[in-house]
Structures are given as structure tokens and as C-alpha cells.
OpenMM code with the backbone's topology and positions (N, CA, C; nanometers):
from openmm import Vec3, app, unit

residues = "UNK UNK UNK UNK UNK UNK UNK UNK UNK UNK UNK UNK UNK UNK UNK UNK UNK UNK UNK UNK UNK UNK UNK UNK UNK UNK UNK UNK UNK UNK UNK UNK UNK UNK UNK UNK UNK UNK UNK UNK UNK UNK UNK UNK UNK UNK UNK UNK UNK UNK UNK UNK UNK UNK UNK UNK UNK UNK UNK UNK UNK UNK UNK UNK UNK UNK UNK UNK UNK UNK UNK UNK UNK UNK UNK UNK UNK UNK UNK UNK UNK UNK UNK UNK UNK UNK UNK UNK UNK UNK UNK UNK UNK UNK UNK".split()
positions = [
    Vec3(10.2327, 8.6589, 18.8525),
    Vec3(10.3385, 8.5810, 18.7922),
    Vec3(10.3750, 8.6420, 18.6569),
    Vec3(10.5220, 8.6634, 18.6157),
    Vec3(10.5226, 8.7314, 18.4712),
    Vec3(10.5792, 8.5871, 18.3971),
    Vec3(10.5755, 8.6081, 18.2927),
    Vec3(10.5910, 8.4810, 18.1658),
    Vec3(10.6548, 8.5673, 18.0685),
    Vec3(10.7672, 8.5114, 18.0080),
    Vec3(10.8241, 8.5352, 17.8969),
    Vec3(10.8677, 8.4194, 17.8043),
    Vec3(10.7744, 8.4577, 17.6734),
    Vec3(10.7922, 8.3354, 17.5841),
    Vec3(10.9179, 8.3454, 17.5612),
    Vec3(11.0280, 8.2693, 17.5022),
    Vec3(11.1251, 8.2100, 17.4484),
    Vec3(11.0915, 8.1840, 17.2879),
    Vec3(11.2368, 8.2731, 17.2150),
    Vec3(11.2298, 8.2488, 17.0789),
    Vec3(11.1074, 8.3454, 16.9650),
    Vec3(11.0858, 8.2502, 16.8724),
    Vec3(10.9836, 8.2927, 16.8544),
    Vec3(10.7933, 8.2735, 16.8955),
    Vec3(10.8274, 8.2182, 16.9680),
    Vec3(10.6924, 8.1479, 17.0717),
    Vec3(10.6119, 8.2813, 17.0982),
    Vec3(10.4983, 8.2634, 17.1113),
    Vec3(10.3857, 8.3703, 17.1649),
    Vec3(10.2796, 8.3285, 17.2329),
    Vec3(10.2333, 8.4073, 17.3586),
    Vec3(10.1904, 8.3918, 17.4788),
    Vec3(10.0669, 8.4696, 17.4285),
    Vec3(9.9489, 8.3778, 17.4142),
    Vec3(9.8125, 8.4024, 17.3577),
    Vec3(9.6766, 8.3884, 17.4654),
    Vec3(9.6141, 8.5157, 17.4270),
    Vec3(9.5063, 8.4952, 17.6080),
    Vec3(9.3525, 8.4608, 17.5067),
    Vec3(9.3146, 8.3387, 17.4987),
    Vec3(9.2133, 8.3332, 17.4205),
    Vec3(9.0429, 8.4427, 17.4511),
    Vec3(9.0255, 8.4533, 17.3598),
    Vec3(8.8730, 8.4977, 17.3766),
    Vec3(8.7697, 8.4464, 17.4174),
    Vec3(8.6962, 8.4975, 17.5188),
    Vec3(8.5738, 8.3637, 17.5313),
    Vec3(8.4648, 8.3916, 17.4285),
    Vec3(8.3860, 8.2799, 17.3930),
    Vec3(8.2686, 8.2796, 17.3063),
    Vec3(8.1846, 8.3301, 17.3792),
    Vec3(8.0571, 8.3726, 17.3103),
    Vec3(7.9481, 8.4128, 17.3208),
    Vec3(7.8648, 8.2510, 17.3416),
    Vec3(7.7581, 8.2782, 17.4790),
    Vec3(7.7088, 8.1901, 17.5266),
    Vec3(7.5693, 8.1591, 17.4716),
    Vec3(7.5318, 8.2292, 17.3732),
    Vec3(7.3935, 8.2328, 17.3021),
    Vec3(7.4326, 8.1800, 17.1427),
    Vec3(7.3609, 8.0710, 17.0846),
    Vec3(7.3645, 8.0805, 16.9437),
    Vec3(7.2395, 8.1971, 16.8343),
    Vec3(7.2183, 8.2111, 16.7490),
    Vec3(7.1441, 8.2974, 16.6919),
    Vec3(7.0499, 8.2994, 16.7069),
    Vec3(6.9968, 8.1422, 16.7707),
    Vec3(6.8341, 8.1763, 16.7931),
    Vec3(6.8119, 8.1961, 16.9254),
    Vec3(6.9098, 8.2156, 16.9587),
    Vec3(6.8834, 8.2726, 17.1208),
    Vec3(6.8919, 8.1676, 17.1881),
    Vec3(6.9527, 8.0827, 17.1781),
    Vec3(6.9743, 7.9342, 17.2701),
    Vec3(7.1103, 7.9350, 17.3966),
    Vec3(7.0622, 7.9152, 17.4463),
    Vec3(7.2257, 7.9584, 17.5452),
    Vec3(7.2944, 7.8317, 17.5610),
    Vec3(7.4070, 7.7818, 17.5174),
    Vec3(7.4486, 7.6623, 17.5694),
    Vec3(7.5558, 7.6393, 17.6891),
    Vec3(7.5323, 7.5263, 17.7499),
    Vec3(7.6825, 7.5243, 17.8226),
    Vec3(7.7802, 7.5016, 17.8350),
    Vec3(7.8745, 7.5460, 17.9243),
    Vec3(8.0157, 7.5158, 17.8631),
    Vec3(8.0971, 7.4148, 17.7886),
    Vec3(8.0034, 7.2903, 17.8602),
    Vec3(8.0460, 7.1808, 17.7807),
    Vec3(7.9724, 7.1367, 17.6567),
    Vec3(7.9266, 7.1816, 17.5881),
    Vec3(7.8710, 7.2248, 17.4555),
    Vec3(7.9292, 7.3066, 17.3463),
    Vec3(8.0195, 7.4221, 17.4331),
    Vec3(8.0410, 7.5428, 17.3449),
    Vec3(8.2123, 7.4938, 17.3039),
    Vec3(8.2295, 7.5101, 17.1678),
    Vec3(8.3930, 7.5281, 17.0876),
    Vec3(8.4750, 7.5760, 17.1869),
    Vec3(8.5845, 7.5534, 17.1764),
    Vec3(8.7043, 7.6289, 17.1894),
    Vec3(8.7317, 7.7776, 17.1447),
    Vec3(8.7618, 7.8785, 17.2052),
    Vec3(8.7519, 7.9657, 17.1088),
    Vec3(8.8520, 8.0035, 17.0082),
    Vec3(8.8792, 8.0225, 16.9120),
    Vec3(9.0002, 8.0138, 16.8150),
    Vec3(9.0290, 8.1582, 16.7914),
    Vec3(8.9894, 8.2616, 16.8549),
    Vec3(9.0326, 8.4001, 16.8513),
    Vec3(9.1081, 8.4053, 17.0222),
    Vec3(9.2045, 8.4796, 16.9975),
    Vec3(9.2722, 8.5698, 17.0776),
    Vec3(9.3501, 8.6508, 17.1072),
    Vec3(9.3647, 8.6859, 17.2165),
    Vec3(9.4496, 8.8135, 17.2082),
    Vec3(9.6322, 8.7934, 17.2579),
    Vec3(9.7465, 8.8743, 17.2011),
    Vec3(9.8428, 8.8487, 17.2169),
    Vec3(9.8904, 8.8939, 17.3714),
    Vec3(9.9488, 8.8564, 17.4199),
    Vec3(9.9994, 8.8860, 17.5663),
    Vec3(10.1665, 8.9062, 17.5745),
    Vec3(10.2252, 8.8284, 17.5138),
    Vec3(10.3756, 8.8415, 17.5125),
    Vec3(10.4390, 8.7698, 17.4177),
    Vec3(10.5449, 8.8347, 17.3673),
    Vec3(10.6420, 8.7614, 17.2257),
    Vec3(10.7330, 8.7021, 17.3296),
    Vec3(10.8205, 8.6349, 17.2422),
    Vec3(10.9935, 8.6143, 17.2978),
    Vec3(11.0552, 8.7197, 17.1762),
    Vec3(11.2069, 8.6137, 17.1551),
    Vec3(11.2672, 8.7292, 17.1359),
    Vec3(11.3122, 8.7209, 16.9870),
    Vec3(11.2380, 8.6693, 16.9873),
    Vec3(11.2251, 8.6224, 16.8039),
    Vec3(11.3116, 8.5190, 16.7563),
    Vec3(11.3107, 8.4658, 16.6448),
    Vec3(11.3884, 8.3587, 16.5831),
    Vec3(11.4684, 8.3956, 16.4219),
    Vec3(11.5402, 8.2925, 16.3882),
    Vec3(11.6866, 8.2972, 16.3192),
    Vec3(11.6281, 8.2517, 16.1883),
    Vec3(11.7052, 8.2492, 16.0800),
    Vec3(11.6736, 8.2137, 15.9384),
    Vec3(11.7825, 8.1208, 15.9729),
    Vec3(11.7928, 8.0336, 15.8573),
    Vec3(11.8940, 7.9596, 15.8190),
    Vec3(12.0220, 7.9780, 15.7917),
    Vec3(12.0166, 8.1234, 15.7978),
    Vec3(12.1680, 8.1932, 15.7841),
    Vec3(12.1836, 8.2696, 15.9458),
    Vec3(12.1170, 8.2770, 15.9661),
    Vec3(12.1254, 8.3098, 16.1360),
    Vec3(12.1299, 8.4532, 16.1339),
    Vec3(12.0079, 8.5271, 16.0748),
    Vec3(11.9720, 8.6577, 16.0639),
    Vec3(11.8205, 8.6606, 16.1318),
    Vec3(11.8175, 8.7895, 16.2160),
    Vec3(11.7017, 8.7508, 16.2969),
    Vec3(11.5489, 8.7828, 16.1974),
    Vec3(11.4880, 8.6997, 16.2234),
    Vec3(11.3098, 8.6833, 16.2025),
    Vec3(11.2179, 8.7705, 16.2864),
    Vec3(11.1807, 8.9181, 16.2349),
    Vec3(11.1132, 9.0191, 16.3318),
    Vec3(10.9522, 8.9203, 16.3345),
    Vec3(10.8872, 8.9689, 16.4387),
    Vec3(10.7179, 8.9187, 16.4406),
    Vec3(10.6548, 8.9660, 16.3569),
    Vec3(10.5595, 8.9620, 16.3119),
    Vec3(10.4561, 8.9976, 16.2067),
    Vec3(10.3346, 9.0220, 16.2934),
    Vec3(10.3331, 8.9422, 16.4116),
    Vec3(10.1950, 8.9772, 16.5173),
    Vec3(10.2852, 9.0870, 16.6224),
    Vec3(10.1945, 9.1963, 16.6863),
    Vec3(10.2532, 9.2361, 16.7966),
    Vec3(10.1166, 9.2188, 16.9412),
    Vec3(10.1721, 9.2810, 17.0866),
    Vec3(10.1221, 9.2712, 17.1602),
    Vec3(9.9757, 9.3282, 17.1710),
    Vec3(9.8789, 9.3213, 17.1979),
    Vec3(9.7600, 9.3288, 17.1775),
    Vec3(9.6536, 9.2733, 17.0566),
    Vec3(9.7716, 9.2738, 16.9758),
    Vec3(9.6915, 9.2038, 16.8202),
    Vec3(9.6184, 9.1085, 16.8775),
    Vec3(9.5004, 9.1181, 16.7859),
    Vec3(9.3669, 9.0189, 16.7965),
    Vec3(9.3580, 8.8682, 16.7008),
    Vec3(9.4398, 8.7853, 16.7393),
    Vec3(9.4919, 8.6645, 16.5918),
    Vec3(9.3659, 8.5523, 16.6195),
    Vec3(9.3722, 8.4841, 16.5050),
    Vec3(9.3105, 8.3852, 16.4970),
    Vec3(9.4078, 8.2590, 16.5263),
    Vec3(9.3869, 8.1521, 16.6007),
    Vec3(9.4508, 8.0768, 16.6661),
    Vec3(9.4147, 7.9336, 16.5599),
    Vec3(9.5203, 7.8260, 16.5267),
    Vec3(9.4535, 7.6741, 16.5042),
    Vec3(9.3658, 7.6277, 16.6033),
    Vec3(9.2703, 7.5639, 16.5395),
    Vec3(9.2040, 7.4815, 16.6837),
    Vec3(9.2438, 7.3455, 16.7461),
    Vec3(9.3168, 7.3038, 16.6924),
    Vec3(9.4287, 7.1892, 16.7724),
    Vec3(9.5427, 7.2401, 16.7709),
    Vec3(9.5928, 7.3293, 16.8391),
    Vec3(9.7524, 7.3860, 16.8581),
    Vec3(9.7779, 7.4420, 16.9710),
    Vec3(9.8786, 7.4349, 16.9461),
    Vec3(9.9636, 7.5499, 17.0871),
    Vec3(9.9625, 7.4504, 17.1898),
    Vec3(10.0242, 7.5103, 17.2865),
    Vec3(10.0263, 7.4168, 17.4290),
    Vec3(9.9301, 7.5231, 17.5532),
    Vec3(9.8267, 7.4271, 17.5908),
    Vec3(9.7434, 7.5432, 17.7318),
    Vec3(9.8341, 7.5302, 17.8448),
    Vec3(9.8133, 7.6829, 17.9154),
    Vec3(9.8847, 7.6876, 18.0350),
    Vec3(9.7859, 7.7569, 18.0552),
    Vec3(9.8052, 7.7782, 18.2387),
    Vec3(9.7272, 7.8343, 18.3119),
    Vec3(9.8184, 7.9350, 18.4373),
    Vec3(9.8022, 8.0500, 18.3972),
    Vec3(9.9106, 8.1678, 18.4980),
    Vec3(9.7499, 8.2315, 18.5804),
    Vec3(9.8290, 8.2306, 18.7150),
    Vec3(9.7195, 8.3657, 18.8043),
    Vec3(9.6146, 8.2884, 18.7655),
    Vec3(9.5217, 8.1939, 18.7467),
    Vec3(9.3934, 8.1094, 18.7052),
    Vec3(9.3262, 8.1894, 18.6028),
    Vec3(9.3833, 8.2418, 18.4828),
    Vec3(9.3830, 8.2834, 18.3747),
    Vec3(9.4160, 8.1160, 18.2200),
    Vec3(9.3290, 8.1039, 18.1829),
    Vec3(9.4116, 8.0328, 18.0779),
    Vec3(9.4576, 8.0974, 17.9399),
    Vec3(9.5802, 8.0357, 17.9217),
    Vec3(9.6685, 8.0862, 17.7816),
    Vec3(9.7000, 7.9599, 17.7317),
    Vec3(9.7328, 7.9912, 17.6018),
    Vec3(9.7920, 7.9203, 17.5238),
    Vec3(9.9317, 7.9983, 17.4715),
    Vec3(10.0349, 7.8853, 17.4587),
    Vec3(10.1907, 7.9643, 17.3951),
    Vec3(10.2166, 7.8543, 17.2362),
    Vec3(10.2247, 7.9131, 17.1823),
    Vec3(10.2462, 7.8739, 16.9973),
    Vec3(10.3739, 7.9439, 16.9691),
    Vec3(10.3982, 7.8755, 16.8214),
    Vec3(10.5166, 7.9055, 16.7720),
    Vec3(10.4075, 8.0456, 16.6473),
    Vec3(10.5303, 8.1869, 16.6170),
    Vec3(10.3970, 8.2931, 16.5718),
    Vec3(10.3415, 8.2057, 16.4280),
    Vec3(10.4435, 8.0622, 16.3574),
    Vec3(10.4123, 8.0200, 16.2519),
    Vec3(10.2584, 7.9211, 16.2513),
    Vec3(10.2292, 7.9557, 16.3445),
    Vec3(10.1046, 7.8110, 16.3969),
    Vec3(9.9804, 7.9250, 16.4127),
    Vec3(10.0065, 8.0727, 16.4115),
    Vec3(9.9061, 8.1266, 16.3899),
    Vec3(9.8650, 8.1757, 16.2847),
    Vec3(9.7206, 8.1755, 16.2376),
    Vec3(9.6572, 8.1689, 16.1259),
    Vec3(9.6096, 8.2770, 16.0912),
    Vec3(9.6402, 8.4147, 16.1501),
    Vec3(9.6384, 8.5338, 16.1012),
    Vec3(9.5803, 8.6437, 16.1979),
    Vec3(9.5819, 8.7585, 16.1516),
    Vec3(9.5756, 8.8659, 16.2257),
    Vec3(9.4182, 8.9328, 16.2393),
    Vec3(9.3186, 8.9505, 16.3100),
    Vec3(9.1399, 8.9392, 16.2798),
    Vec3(9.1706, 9.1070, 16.3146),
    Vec3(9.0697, 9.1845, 16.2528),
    Vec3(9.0412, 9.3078, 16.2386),
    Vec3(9.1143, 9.3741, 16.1542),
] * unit.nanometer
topology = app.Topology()
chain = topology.addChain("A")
for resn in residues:
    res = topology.addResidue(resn, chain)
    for name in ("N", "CA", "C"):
        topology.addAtom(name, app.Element.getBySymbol(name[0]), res)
């Protein structure tokens, strides 16, 4: 299935966590966070200023962002889950 965000929206493939805490404890899924890192999958086609001059991305495709942890909307393509956000709801660029 292909997906194309709309606007400035971005199509985010989260990271999974690591299933061990430091002392070597493994927990399960329903234990473990959300993960708030991920990776970019697809832009739209960007968005307008107030004068109606276009707004380039600041994230691109593959970038590794840090995500809010109550945001975005989950979807699920090919039994993959994503999340799609506006690029202003992401909290920055990791590496």
C-alpha cells in the first residue's frame, strides 16, 4: 500500500524499544513505553505562511526524530504501525 501525507503532515515509522532494562530485566510489552523515537517515511507537500509562501521541511526522509508522547494520529499500513503528525508536533531531529 503507498501513503502520501498531505500538506505539511509526516508519515513516522516508530522505533521499537529495547526489551531489557539496565539490570537486565526483560519486560513485557505491556509494561514497556511507547517509543518516542522514529524514523521518517514520507512528507507531504509542505505548507503556506500567512502570506501564502511555501514552508520547506526541516526533517527529511530517513531522519531519525524524536516524536511527542501523546501525539500524532496511529495508523497501521501492510501490519506495520505509523504514526502521521503535523512536522510542528515534532520535537526534534536525534543524531
Amino acid at each position: 500500500m503507498k501513503f502520501q501525507p498531505l500538506g505539511d503532515r509526516v508519515l513516522v515509522h516508530p522505533l521499537e524499544e529495547k526489551e531489557t532494562e539496565k539490570g537486565g530485566i526483560i519486560l513485557p510489552d505491556s509494561a514497556q513505553e511507547k517509543s518516542q523515537q522514529g524514523k521518517v517515511v514520507a512528507l507531504g507537500s509542505g505548507g503556506k505562511d500567512n502570506d501564502g509562501n511555501d514552508i520547506t521541511f526541516t526533517v527529511k526522509k530517513n531522519d531519525v526524530v524524536l516524536m511527542p508522547k501523546y501525539g500524532g494520529t496511529e495508523l497501521k499500513l501492510d501490519g506495520k504501525d505509523y504514526q502521521i503528525m503535523r512536522e510542528s508536533d515534532i520535537l526534534g531531529i536525534v543524531g
